[in-house]
ZAMARGU-4260 file (C-alpha; in steps of 0.2 Angstrom, whole numbers, plus 5000, padded with zeros to 4 digits):
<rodrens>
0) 5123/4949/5070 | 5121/4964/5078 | 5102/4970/5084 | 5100/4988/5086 | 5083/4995/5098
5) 5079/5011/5100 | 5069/5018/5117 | 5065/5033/5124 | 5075/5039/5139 | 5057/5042/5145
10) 5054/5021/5141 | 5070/5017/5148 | 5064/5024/5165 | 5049/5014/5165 | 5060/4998/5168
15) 5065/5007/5186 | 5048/5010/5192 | 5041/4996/5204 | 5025/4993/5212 | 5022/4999/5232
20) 5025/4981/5238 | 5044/4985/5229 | 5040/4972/5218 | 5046/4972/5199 | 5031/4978/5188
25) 5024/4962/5177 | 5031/4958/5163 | 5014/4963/5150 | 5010/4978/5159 | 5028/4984/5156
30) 5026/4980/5138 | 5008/4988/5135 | 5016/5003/5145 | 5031/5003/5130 | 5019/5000/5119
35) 5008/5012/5123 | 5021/5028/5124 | 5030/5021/5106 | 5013/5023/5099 | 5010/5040/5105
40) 5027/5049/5102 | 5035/5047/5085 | 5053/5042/5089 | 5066/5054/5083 | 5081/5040/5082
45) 5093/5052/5090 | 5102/5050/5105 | 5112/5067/5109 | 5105/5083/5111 | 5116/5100/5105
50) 5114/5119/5104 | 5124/5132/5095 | 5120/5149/5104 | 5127/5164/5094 | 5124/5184/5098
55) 5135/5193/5085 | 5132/5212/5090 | 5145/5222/5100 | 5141/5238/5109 | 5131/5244/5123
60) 5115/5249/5112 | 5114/5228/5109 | 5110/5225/5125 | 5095/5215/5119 | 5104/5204/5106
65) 5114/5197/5121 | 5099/5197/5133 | 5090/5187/5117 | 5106/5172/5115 | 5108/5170/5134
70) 5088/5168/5137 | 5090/5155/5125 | 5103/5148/5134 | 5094/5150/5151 | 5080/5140/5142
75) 5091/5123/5133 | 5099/5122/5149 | 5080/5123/5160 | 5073/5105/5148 | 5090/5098/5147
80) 5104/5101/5137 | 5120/5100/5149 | 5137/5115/5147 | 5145/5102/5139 | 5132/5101/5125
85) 5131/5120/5121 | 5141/5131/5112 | 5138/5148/5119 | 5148/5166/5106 | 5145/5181/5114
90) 5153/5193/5103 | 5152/5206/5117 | 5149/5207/5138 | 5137/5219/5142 | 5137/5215/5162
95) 5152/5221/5163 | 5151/5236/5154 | 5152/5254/5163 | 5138/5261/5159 | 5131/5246/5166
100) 5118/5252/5180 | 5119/5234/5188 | 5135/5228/5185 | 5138/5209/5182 | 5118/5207/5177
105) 5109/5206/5161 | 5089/5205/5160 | 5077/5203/5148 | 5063/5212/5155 | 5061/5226/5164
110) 5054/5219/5180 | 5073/5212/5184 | 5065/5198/5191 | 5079/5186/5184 | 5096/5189/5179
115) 5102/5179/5164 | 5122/5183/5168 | 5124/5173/5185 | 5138/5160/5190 | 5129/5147/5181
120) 5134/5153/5164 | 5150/5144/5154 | 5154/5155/5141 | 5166/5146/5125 | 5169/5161/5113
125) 5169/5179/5121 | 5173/5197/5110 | 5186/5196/5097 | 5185/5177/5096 | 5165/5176/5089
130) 5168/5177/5071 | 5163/5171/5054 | 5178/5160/5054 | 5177/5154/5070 | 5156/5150/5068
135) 5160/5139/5054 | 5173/5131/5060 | 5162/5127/5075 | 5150/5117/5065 | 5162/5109/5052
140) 5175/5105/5066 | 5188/5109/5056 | 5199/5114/5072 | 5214/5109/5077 | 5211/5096/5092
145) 5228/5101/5100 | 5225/5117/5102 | 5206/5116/5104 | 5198/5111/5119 | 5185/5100/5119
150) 5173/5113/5128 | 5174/5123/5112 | 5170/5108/5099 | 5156/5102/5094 | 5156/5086/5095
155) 5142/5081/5086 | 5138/5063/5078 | 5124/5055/5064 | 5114/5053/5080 | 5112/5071/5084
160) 5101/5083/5086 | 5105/5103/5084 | 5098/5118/5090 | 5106/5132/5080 | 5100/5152/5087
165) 5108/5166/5080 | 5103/5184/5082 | 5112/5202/5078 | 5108/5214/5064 | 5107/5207/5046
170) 5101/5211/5029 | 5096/5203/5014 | 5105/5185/5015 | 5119/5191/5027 | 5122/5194/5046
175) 5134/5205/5054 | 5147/5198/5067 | 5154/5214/5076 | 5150/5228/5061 | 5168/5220/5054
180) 5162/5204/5044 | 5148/5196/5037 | 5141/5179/5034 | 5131/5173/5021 | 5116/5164/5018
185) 5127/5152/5005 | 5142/5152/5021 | 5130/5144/5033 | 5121/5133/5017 | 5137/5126/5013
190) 5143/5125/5032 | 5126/5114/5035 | 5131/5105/5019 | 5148/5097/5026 | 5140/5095/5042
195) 5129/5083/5031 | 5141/5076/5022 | 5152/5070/5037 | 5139/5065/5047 | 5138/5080/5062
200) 5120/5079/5062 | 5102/5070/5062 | 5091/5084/5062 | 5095/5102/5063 | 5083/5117/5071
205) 5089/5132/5063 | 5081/5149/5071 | 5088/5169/5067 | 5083/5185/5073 | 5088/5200/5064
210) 5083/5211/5050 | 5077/5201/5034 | 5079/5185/5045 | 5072/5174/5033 | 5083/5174/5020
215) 5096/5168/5030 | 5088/5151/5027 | 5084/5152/5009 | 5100/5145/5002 | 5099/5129/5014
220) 5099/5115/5004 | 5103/5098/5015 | 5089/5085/5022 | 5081/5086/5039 | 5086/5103/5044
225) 5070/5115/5048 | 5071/5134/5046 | 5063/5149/5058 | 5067/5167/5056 | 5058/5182/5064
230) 5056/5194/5047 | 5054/5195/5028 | 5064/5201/5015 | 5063/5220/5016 | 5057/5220/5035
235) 5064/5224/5051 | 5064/5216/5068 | 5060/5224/5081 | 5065/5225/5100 | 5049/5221/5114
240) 5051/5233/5126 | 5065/5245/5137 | 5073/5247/5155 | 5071/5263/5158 | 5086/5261/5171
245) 5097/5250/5160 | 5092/5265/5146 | 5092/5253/5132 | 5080/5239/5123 | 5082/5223/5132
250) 5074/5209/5122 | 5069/5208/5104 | 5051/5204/5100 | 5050/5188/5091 | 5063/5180/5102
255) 5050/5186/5119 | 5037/5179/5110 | 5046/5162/5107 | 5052/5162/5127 | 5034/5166/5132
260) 5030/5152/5122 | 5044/5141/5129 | 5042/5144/5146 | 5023/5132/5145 | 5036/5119/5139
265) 5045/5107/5153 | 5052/5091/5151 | 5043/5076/5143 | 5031/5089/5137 | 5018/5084/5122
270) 5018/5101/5113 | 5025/5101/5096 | 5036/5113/5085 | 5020/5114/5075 | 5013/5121/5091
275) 5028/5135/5091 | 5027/5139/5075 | 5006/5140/5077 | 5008/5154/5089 | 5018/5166/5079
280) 5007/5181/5079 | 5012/5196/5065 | 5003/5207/5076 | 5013/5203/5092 | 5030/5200/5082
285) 5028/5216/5072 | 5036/5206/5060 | 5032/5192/5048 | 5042/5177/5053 | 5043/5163/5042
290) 5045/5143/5041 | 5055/5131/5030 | 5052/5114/5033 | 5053/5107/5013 | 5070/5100/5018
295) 5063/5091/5035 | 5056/5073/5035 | 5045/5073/5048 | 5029/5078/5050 | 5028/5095/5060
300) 5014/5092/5072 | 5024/5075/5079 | 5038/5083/5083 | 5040/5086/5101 | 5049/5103/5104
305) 5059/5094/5117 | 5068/5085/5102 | 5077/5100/5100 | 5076/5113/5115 | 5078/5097/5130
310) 5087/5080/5131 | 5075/5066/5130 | 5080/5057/5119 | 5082/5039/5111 | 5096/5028/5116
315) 5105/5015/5107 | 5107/4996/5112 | 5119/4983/5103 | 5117/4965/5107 | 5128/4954/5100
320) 5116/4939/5095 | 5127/4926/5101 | 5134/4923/5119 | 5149/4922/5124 | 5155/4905/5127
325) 5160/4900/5144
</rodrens>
C-alpha cells in the first residue's frame, strides 16, 4: 500500500529549522507549526510550477506588446519559476532593431530604470517561429522529441500548475500572430481541452491583452482553468504611457496595472488572485477587464497568487507501507 502526503515546500523547510542551541525543534512544536500553516493556506496539491509567455505582434510600433510578455517574464522568474519552466515566443526583437535609440534594451517605462532585455533572458521561439501552430503544439506537446528540444517542451504533468499570458492585437474571439494568422477563441478552447484530456495540467491561469480580450476566454470549456482579460467585446486596450526618446508606447495599461499590483507580491506572500482581480480599476485600465472563474474549483480568495506567478509549491511523498526486509 502506497501512502501519498502532501506539504508545502514552505512546511518542508520547517523540518530544517533548529533551535540557537542547534538542537532539533521538538517534536509537538513542529507538528502545531504544520498544523498551523495547513490550516491557514489551502493546499493547491500541485507540485510543479509552469508559464507560457507569448507576444505575437511584429513591428517596431509594438514595442509595448514585447515590453508587456517580457515584464511578465521579469516577474515569474523574480517569485520563482526557473528557465527551464517557462516558455517564452517573441514573435519579434525590438532591442535589436535600428531605430532602436538604445540598442540591445527594452523598457517598460519611461524612466529606463530597468531593462527587461538583459543577458538573463532565454528566449525558446524568436520571429518566424511564434505561430498559431507552433503555440498549440506547445500546450498539446504534439512535437516531435527528436527534433524537439526539451527547452522548447512543455513538459507539464496532472500535477501542474500554468501560468498562460498572451498579448498582441485581437478582435472578437481571435488574436493576431504576426498580421499573417489568427487564433481562435475555439483553437485555444480545444487546445486546453486535450491538455485536460492527457493530463498536462492541474490548474490553468489564463490572462490576455489585446483588443476585445475577453472573448478569448469565452469558448473555454475544461475544469480548473481561470480566465482574465483586459477588455470587453467591442472595446479597446489601450497603451499606459510613451518614451518620448524610444518614440513609441512602451507598455499597455492593464498589463502595468497588473505589474504594479505584482511587484507588492514576494515569495510566500498571503495575497490572493482574488486580491488581483479586486484591484482592477476601469478607470485606471481604460478598459473593462473581465473574470471567468465558473470553470475553476477553488475558492478565489484562498488562492495565493504565488500558486501561479512563483514556485511554492506542494511536494509529493510515497511510502511504501512495508519495509524492506533485511
Amino acid at each position: 500500500m502506497r501512502m501519498r502526503i502532501l506539504y508545502s515546500i514552505i512546511l518542508l523547510a520547517a523540518l530544517l529549522l533548529v533551535n540557537a542551541d542547534d538542537s532539533a525543534i521538538p517534536d509537538e512544536q513542529l507538528q502545531q507549526y504544520l498544523t498551523d500553516q495547513l490550516a491557514a493556506r489551502p493546499a493547491s496539491n500541485h507540485t510543479n510550477n509552469w508559464a507560457v509567455l507569448v507576444s505575437t505582434s511584429r513591428f517596431w510600433f509594438n514595442y509595448r506588446h514585447l515590453a508587456n510578455v517580457l515584464s511578465m517574464y521579469r516577474t515569474v522568474k523574480r517569485l520563482g519559476i526557473p528557465d527551464s519552466q517557462i516558455i517564452l515566443m517573441l514573435a519579434d526583437d525590438v532591442a535589436c532593431n535600428p531605430r532602436n535609440a538604445f540598442p540591445g534594451t527594452v523598457y517598460n517605462n519611461a524612466d529606463r530604470a530597468l531593462d527587461l532585455y538583459s543577458n538573463n533572458i532565454e528566449v525558446d521561439y524568436r520571429g518566424y517561429e511564434v505561430t498559431v501552430e507552433a503555440f498549440v503544439r506547445v500546450l498539446t506537446d504534439k512535437v516531435d522529441p527528436a527534433v524537439t528540444p526539451r527547452s522548447k517542451r512543455l513538459l507539464t504533468d496532472e500535477n501542474s500548475n500554468i501560468f498562460i499570458y498572451m498579448t498582441g492585437h485581437g478582435g472578437n474571439e481571435f488574436l493576431k500572430f504576426q498580421d499573417a494568422e489568427e487564433i481562435s477563441a475555439f483553437d485555444i478552447a480545444d487546445a486546453i481541452a486535450q491538455m485536460w484530456e492527457t493530463k498536462r495540467y492541474k490548474e490553468i491561469f489564463f490572462m490576455i491583452d489585446t483588443c476585445q480580450a475577453n472573448t478569448m476566454y469565452s469558448k473555454f470549456y475544461s475544469p480548473n482553468v481561470v480566465a482574465v482579460g483586459s477588455s470587453e467585446l467591442d472595446e479597446s486596450s489601450y497603451s499606459h504611457h510613451a518614451d518620448s526618446d524610444v518614440g513609441v508606447a512602451v507598455i499597455d495599461r492593464f498589463t502595468y496595472y497588473n505589474l504594479e499590483f505584482l511587484e507588492k507580491v514576494e515569495k510566500g506572500s498571503t495575497l490572493t488572485l482574488q486580491d488581483l482581480f479586486d484591484s482592477y480599476d476601469p478607470a485606471e485600465i481604460h478598459s473593462h477587464a473581465g473574470l471567468r472563474s465558473d470553470l475553476y474549483r477553488r475558492n478565489l480568495s484562498q488562492v495565493p497568487i504565488t500558486d501561479f506567478f512563483g514556485n511554492a509549491q506542494a511536494i509529493e511523498i510515497d511510502e511504501d507501507e512495508e519495509e524492506e526486509e533485511e
